[in-house]
Structure formats: structure tokens, C-alpha cells
N, C-alpha and C positions, 0 to 999 in steps of 0.2 A: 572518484567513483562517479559513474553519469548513472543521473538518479530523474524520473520520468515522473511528475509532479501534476497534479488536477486538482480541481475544488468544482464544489457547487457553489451557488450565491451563498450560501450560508456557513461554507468554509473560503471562499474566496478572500476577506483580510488575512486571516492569517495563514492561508497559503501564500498571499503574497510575500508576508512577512518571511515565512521559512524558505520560500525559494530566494529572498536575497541572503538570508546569512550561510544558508549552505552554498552558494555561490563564494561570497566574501569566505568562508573557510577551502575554499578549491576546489567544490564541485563542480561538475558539466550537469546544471538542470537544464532539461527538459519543459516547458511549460505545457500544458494540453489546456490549459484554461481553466477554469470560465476566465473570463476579463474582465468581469464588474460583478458587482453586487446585487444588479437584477436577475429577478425569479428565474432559474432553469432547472432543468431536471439531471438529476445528477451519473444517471446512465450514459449520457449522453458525453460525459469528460471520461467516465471513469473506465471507460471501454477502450477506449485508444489508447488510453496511459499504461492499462494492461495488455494489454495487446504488443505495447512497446516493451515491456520486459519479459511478455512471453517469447518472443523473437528476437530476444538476445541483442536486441539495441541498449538498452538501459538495464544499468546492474540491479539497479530495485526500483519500487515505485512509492511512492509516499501522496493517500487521497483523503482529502478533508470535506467533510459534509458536518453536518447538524451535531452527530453523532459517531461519525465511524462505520457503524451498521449498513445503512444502504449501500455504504461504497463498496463494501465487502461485499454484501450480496450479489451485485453489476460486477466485480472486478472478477470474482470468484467463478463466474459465469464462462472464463476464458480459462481454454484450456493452456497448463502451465503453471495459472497464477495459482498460488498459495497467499491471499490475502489474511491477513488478520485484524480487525481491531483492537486496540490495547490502550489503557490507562495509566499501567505501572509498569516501572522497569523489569520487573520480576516477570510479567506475561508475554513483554516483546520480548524480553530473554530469553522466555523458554521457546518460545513460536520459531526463534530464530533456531535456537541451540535443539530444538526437539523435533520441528517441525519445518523446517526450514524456510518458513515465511518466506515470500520476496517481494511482497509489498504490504507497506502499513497503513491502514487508514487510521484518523484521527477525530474525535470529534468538537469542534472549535465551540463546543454549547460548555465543554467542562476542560478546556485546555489552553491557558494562556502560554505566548510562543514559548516564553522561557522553559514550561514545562513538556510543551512540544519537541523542542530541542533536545532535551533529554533524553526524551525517548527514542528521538531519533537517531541520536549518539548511540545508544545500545544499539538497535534495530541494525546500522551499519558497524558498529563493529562488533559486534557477534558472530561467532562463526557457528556452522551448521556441525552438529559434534558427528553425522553419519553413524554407523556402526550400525543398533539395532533399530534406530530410528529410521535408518537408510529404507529398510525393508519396507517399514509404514508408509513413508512416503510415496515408495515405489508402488504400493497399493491405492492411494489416492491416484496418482498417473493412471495406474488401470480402470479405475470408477469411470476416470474423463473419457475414456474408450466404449463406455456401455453406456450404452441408451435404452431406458426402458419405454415401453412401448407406450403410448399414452390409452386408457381405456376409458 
């Protein structure tokens, strides 16, 4: 699977860490960066890495910040992307299986890689179950289409 990978400085180790072992397991990562540990802002990775699975380059995207939260807010900001963050297997399960997530953010303040890993393991192989979720989703697509007016 070619999986489209970002951090801010404050998930930048252990992105680095998960973009080598899904590599060493046969992945084509993607890196978007950061490239070190110094301060940046995290919109500024987490846009292009969604950008990259919104456009059907990368099958998913996996974004690590402080928390999970900012990157989802930046990632979600791109039409296509269905970001989620998630903690437990149970939440990427469902994001996957209900909502069809296609990119995970992580937060590296409450996730050591191994439990990273896990999660990520769900996240890629779970499949999206379609049917009546199909419909919901296909609703979220529509949102991305309206723009309400700013007052």
C-alpha cells in the first residue's frame, strides 16, 4: 500500500519511526515531512500529505502532531480527506469500517510506536463495509461542495 506520511515537530520521532517499519513491512511511504524536531506549524505537512490521498496518489495518509487533533482539523480542510484521530482499535475500526476514514492522525504526546503500529495495522486493514454507511459518506462529499457564506 503507498501510504502519504507527515508530522509536526512534536510528532516528527515517531513519525519517523513509523515511516521506517511500514516501509521494512512493504510499504511505498511517502514522507511530507517535517525533517527535524524544530518548531513548525503543523498545517503546513498536513496539507500536502492530504492533498496526496485526496488525488489518489497515496492509498491513505497517516499525520502525527502533539495530539492528533490539529492534524485532522488541516487535513479535513481538503476536500476528499475523511481524517480521523483515534486512540484505540475499536475507533480506527469503526472510522474505517463506518466512515471510511483515509487518513489517521496520531497523537505522539499519548502513543508509543508500538501502540502506534497497531493502530495502524487496523486503519490499513479494515475495510470500508459501504452499504448504509455508503449513503453518509456520500453526504459528507456533498458538505465539501457548499460553502456557506461568511456573515
Amino acid at each position: 500500500m503507498k501510504i502519504a506520511i507527515a508530522a509536526d515537530h512534536a510528532g516528527f520521532a515517531l513519525k519517523e519511526k513509523l515511516r521506517r517499519r511500514l516501509a521494512q513491512e512493504g510499504h511505498e511511504v511517502v514522507d511530507f515531512g517535517a525533517n527535524s524536531a524544530e518548531s513548525c506549524d503543523y498545517p503546513d505537512f498536513a496539507q500536502p500529505a492530504a492533498r496526496d490521498v485526496a488525488q489518489g496518489r497515496s492509498d491513505r495518509g497517516i499525520l502525527v502532531c502533539s495530539t492528533g487533533i490539529g492534524m485532522a482539523m488541516a487535513a479535513n480542510k481538503i476536500a476528499g480527506v475523511r481524517a480521523a484521530p483515534a486512540q484505540s482499535e475499536d475507533e480506527v475500526h469503526m472510522t474505517r469500517e463506518h466512515n471510511d476514514a483515509n487518513v489517521l492522525t496520531l497523537g505522539a504526546k499519548y502513543l508509543d510506536e508500538e501502540r502506534a503500529l497497531d493502530l495502524i495495522h487496523v486503519f490499513l486493514n479494515t475495510e470500508f463495509a459501504g452499504g448504509r454507511h455508503a449513503r453518509r459518506v456520500a453526504k459528507i462529499a456533498q458538505l465539501e461542495r457548499v460553502s456557506e457564506p461568511r456573515t
